[in-house]
C-alpha positions in Angstrom: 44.2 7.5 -23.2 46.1 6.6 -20.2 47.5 3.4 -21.4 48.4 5.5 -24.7 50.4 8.2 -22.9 51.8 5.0 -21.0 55.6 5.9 -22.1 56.0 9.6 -22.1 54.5 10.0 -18.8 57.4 8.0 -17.3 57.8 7.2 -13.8 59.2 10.5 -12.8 56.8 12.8 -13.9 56.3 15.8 -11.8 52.6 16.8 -11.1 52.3 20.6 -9.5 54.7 22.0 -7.4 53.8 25.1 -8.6 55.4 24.9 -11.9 58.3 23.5 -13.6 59.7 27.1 -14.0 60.6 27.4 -10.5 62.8 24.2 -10.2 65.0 26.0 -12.5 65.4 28.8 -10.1 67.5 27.1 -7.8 66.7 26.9 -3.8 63.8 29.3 -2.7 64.6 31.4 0.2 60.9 32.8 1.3 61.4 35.9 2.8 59.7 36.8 6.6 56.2 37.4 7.4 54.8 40.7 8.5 55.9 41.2 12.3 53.2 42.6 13.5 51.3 46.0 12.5 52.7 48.6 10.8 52.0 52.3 8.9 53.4 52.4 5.6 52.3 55.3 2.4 51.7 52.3 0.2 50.4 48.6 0.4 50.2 46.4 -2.4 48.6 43.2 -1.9 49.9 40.2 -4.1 53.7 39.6 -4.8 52.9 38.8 -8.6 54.3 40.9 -11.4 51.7 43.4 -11.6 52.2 44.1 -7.4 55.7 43.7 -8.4 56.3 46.0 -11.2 53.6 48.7 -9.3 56.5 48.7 -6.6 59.4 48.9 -8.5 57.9 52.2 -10.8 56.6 53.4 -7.3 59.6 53.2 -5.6 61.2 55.2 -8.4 58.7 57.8 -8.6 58.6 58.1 -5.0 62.1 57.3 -3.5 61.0 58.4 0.3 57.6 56.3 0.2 57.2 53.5 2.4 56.0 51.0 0.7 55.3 47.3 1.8 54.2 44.5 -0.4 52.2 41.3 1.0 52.1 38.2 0.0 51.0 34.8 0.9 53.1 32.1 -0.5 55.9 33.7 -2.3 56.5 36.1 -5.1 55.7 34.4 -8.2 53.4 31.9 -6.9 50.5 31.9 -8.6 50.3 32.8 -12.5 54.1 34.8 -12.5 55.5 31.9 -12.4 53.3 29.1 -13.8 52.8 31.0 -17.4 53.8 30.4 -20.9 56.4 33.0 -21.1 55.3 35.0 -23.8 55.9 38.6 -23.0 54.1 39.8 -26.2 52.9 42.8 -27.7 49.1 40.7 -27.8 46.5 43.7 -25.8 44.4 41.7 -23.2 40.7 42.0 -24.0 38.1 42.8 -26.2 38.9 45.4 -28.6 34.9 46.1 -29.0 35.0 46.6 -25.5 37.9 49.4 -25.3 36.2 51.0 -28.5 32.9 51.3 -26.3 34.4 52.3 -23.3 36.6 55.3 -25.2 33.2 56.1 -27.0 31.1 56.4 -23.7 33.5 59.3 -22.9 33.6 61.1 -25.7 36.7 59.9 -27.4 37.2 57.7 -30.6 37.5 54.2 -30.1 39.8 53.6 -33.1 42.3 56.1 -31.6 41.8 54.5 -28.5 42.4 51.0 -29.7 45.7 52.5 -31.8 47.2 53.8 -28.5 46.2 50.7 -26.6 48.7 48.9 -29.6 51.3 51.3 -29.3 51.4 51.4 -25.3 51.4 47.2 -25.5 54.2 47.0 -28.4 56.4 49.9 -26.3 55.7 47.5 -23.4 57.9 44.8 -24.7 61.1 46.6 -25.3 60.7 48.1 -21.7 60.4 45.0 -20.0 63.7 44.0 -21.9 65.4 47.1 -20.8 64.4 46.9 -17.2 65.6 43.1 -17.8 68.7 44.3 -18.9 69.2 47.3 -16.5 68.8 44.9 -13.4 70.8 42.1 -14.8 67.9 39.5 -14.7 69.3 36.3 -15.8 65.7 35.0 -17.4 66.3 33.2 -20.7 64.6 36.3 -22.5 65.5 36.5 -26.3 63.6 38.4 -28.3 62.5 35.8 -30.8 59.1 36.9 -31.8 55.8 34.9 -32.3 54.0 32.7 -34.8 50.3 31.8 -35.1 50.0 28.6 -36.9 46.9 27.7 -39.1 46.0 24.0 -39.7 42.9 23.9 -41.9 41.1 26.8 -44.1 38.8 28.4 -41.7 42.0 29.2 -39.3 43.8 30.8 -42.1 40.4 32.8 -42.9 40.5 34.2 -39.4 44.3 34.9 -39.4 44.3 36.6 -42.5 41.8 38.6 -41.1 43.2 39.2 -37.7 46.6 40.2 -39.8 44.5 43.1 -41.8 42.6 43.9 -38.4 45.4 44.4 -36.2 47.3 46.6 -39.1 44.5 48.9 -39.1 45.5 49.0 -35.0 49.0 49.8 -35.6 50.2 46.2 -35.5 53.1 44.8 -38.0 52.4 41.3 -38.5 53.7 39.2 -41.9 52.1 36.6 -43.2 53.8 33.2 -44.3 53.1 30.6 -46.3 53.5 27.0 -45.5 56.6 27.0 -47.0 58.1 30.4 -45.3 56.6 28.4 -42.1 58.3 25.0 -42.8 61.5 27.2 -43.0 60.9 28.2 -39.2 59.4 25.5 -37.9 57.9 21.7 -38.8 54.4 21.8 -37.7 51.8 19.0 -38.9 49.0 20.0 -41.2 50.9 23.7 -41.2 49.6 25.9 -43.9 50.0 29.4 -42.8 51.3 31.1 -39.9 51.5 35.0 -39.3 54.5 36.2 -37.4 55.4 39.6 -35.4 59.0 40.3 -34.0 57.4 42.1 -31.0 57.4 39.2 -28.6 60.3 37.8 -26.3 60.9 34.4 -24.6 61.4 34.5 -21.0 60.9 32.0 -18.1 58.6 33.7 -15.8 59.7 32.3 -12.5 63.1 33.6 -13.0 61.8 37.0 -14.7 59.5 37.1 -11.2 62.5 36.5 -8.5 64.4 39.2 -10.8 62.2 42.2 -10.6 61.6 41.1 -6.6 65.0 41.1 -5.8 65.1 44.6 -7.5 62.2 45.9 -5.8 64.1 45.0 -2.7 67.1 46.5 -3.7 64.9 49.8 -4.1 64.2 49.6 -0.4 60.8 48.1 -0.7 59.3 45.8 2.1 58.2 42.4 1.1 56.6 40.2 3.4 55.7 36.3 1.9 53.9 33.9 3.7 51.4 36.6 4.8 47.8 36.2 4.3 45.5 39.0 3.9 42.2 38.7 5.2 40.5 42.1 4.8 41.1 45.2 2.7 39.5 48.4 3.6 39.9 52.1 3.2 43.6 52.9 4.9 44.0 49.1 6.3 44.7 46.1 5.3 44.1 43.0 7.7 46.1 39.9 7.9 46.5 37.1 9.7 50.2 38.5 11.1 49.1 42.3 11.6 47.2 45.2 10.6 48.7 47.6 7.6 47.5 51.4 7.5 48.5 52.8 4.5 47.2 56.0 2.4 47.2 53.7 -1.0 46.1 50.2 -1.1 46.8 48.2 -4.4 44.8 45.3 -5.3 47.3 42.8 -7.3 45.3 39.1 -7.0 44.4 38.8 -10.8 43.1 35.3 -11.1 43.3 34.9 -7.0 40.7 37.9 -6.7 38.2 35.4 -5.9 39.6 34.0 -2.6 38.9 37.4 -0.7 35.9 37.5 1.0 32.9 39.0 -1.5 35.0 38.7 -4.5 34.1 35.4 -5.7 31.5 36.5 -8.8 33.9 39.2 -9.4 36.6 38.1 -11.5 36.2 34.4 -12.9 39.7 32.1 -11.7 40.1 30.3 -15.4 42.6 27.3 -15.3 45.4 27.2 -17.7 47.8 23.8 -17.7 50.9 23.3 -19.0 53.6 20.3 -19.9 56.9 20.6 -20.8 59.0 17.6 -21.9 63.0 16.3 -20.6 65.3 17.2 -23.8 64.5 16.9 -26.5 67.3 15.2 -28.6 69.2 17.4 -31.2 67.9 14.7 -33.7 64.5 15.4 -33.4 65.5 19.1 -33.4 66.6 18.5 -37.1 63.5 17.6 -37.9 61.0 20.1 -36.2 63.6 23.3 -37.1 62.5 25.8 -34.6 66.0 27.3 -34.5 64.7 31.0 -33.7 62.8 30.2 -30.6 59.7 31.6 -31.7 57.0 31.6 -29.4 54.5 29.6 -30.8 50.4 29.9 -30.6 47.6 28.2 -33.1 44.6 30.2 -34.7 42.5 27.6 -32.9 39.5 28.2 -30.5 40.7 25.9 -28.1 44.6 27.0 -28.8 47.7 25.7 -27.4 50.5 28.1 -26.7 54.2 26.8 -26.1 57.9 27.8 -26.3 61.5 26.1 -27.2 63.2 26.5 -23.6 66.5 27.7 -23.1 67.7 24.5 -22.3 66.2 22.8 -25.3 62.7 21.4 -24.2 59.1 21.7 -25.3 56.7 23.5 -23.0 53.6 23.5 -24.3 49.9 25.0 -22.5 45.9 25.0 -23.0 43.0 25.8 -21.6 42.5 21.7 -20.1 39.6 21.6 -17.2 39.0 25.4 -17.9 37.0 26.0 -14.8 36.8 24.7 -10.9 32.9 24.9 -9.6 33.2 27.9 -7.0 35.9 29.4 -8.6 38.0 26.9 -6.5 41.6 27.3 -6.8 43.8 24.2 -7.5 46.5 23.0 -5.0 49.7 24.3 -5.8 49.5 23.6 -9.0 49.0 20.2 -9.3 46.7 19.3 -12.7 44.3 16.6 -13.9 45.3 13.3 -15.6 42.9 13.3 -18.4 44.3 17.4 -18.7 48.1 16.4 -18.9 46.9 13.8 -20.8 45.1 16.2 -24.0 48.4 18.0 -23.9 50.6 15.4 -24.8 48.4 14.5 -27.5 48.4 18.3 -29.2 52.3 17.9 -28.8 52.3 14.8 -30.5 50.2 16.1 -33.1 51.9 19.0 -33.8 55.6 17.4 -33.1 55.6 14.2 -34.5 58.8 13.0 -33.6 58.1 14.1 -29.8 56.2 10.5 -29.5 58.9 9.1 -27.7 60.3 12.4 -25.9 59.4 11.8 -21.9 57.3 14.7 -20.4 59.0 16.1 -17.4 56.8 18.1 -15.2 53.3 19.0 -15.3 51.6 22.0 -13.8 48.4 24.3 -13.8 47.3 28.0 -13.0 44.6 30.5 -12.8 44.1 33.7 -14.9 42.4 36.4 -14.5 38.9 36.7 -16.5 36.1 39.5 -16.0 32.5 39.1 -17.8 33.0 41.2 -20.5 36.4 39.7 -20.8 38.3 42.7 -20.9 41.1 44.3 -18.3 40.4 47.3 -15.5 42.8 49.0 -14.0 41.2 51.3 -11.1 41.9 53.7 -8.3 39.8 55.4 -6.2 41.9 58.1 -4.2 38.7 58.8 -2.0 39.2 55.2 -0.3 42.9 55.0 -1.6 42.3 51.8 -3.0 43.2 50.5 -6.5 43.7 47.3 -8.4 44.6 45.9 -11.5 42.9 42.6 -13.2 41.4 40.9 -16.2 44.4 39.9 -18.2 42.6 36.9 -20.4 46.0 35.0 -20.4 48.1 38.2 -21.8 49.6 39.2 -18.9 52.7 39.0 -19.0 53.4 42.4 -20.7 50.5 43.3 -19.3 51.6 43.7 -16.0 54.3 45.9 -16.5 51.8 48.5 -18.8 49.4 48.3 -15.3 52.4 48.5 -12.6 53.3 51.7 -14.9 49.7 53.2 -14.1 49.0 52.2 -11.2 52.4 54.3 -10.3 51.0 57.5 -12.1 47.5 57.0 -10.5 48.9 56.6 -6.9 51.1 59.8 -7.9 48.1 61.7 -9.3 49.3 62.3 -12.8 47.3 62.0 -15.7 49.2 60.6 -18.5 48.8 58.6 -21.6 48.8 55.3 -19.7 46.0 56.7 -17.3 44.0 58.0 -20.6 43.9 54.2 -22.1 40.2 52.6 -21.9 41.1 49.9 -19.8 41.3 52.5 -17.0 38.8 53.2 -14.7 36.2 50.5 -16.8 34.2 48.8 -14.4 32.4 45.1 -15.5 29.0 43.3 -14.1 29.8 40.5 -12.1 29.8 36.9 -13.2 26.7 34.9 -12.6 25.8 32.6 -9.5 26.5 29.3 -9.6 25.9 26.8 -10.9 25.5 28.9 -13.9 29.1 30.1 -13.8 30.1 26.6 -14.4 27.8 25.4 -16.8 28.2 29.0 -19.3 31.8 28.0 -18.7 32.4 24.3 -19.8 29.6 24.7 -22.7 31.8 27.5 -24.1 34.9 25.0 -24.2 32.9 22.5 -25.1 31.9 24.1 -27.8 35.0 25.4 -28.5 36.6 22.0 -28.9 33.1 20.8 -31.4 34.2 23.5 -33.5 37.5 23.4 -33.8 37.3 19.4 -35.0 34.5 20.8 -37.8 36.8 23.2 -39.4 39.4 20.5 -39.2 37.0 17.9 -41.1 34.8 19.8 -43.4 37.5 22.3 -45.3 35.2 25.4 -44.6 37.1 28.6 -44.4 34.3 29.9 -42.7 34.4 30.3 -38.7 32.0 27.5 -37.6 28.9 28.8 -36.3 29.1 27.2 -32.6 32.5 29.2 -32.4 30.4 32.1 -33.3 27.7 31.7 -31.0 29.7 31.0 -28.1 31.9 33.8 -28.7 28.2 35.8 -28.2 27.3 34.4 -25.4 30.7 34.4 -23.5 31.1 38.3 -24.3 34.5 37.4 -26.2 33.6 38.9 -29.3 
């Protein structure tokens, strides 16, 4: 594999550093630590998006609050600024799960599910407005998504995902392979199903937008501040003590480097390549003039993007889990990982054999047991967090920064009616049970997705199924 990749890995490669999104940023001016302690009406903890956006609606809401955020690195850091990009109308979760969760309290889990698809699509447009409003130069477009399938049993599940999501209050089209070739070139394409409700951004400049504009709104933010302890009223760190009367918990996939929290929310690894430009040649031939976001009806699916400045950036799953729920080091990613990437790209692109990959990077999201997201708040402790995206955050945590607000504020409103709030999930099992459920379900994953490849079926192939069970996916 490694003498195969020999060419397009280049001498020049770039392996971590966060991600390649953040060298397009331009120089990174960390802001000052916590001086010391300090009383403030509201601490978040985490300087991602959802910390981010809880600040930003808070500090609207509540114009004479004090609010402080805390972060360790810098805003953006972990997966803010690693992800794909895709800020999509795609709801985070199991749909069963929601459907339960309304039905346990007495409400119907369809109309629960229909609101969580309305709230999600809505989502979008208002991170493009708030995008627009504070003048954040992030490559969005709104260029909508397409989910490729490559063999029968993908189109069986997309067709069905197309008439499920419909009955949800989703618009999706289906295409043939020739209304697909007319987007895009994509080996062994036969079908694809396509919604307008999706925008391209870059994340790390989308990140650095809405911080700056937190600051602007008279927010506090304090980087390269490590919390140690979180309590009723106080936060500890390693620069001063915080007492506030609200406390926001805004790790997602870092929840499990706090002390106690490392069953809690499983840290799944998501790696990504994107290549140097790509010539306009090659453009010619693999189309892909509307910058559709682009995903695969696969198990084991790759997600990727046409950057603004004309590359390939392309992500999967990779390594999918680090024994512990260890956390990687800034980013940096596996060989035989980057290596599996290039060969989906080449598979899908063709004519990207000879393209060089630029940068290489990886990231943790966010994953509870019943995969499915929480957003809580206790106001007898004052504490309240948001987590559990799956890898659909992006939207995701602007619809939780929106809740959290009304939480903190003590309104009830339709956000804080969704079933996602307030839904509480078992912890993840000891180890080394943790690892082993979690590279047999990729594992499996993988077996089945060359099956339906080979064998034509348009049936799902039953190891899919069964580790879809046993995972608590399905």
């Amino acid at each position: 594999m490694r003498a195969q990749h020999s060419a397009t890995y280049g001498g020049h490669m770039r392996n971590g550093d966060v991600s390649f999104w953040h060298s397009t940023t331009g120089p990174l001016a960390i802001r000052p630590p916590l001086p010391g302690d300090r009383d403030a009406d509201i601490a978040i903890v985490g300087g991602g998006l959802t910390g981010l956006w809880s600040a930003y609606y808070l500090a609207e809401r509540l114009p004479d609050a004090r609010i402080v955020v805390l972060e360790r690195e810098f805003c953006g850091f972990g997966a803010s600024g690693r992800n794909g990009g895709w800020l999509s109308a795609e709801v985070a979760g199991n749909r069963r799960t929601y459907a339960a969760v309304a039905e346990s309290r007495g409400r119907d889990g369809l109309d629960a599910n229909r609101r969580l698809t309305a709230t999600m699509r809505s989502g979008v447009d208002e991170v493009l407005d708030r995008i627009t409003n504070e003048s954040i130069e992030c490559d969005a477009v709104k260029s909508g998504v397409l989910h490729i399938a490559r063999c029968a049993a993908q189109d069986a599940r997309l067709r069905a995902e197309i008439e499920h999501e419909e009955h949800l209050g989703g618009r999706w089209e289906y295409l043939d392979d020739v209304a697909v070739t007319e987007r895009i070139t994509v080996a062994g394409a036969r079908s694809a199903m396509y919604s307008s409700q999706c925008a391209r951004v870059n994340p790390a400049k989308l990140t650095r937008g809405v911080a700056d504009a937190v600051a602007r709104r008279g927010v506090q933010i304090f980087e390269g501040t490590t919390v140690t302890g979180i309590g009723p009223r106080r936060v500890d760190t390693d620069r001063g003590v915080v007492r506030a009367e609200s406390i926001l918990v805004c790790l997602e996939g870092f929840t499990a480097t706090m002390p106690g929290t490392h069953r809690k929310l499983l840290p799944m690894n998501s790696s990504m390549i994107v290549t140097e430009p790509v010539d306009d040649e090659i453009w010619d031939r693999i189309g892909w003039g509307g910058c559709e976001l682009l995903g695969e009806t696969a198990h084991a699916y790759t997600y990727s993007q046409r950057t603004a400045d004309g590359r390939i950036a392309l992500g999967g799953r990779g390594v999918p889990y680090r024994f512990g729920s260890g956390i990687d080091d800034r980013g940096r990613t596996q060989e035989r990982t980057t290596a599996s990437l290039i060969t989906a790209l080449h598979e899908m692109f063709p004519a990207t054999a000879d393209t060089p990959i630029a940068h290489t990077w990886c990231g943790v999201l966010g994953v509870s047991r019943d995969w499915s997201a929480s957003i809580c708040y206790d106001p007898v402790t004052g504490i309240g967090s948001a987590s559990g995206y799956v890898g659909s955050g992006l939207t995701t945590t602007n619809v939780a920064g929106r809740t959290l607000c009304d939480l903190v504020a003590g309104d009830r409103t339709d956000l804080t009616d969704l079933p996602w709030v307030g839904h509480r999930t078992r912890n993840w099992e000891p180890e080394p049970l943790r690892w082993l459920g979690v590279a047999t379900m990729y594992a499996a994953y993988r077996t089945a997705d060359r099956r339906e490849l080979a064998d034509g079926s348009s049936r799902t192939n039953v190891i899919a199924r069964m580790a879809d069970r046993v995972s608590g996916r399905s």
